[in-house]
VMD Tcl script that draws the C-alpha trace (Angstrom):
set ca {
  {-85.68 95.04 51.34}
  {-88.14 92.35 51.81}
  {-87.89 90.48 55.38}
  {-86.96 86.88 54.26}
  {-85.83 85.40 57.67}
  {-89.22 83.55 57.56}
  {-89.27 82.13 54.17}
  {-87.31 78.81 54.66}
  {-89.18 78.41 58.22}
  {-92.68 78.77 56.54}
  {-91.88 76.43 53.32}
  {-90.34 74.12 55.62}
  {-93.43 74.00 57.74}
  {-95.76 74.05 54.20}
  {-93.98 70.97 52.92}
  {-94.03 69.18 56.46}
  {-97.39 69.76 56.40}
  {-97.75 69.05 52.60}
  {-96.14 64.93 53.36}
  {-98.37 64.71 56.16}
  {-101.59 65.21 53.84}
  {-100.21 63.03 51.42}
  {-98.33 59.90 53.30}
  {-101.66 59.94 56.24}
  {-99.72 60.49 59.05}
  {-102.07 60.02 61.72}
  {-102.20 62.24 65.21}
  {-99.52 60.77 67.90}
  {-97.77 58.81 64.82}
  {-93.90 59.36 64.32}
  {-93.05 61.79 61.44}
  {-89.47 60.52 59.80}
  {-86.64 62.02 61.28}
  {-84.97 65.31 60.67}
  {-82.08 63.86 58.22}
  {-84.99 61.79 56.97}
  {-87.21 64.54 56.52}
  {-84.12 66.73 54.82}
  {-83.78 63.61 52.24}
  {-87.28 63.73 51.36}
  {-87.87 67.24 51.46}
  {-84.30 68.29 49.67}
}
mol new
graphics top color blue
foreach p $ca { graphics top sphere $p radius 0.5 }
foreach p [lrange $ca 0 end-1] q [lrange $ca 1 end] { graphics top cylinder $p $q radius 0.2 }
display resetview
């Protein structure tokens, strides 16, 4: 059985990374917040 306990961390962490590429989010700069975040993210 494949070890999935880091799947949803990882994709999480690809697609937070993913909207900071696109939207320009520069170093220091607020990200939205986590119920933000889940909105945008799904």
């Amino acid at each position: 059985m494949p070890n999935t306990s880091l799947a949803v961390p990882e994709s999480a962490l690809r697609a937070i990374r993913k909207l900071i590429a696109e939207q320009g989010y520069k170093p220091g700069e607020s990200l939205p917040s986590q119920r933000d975040l889940a909105v945008l993210l799904g």
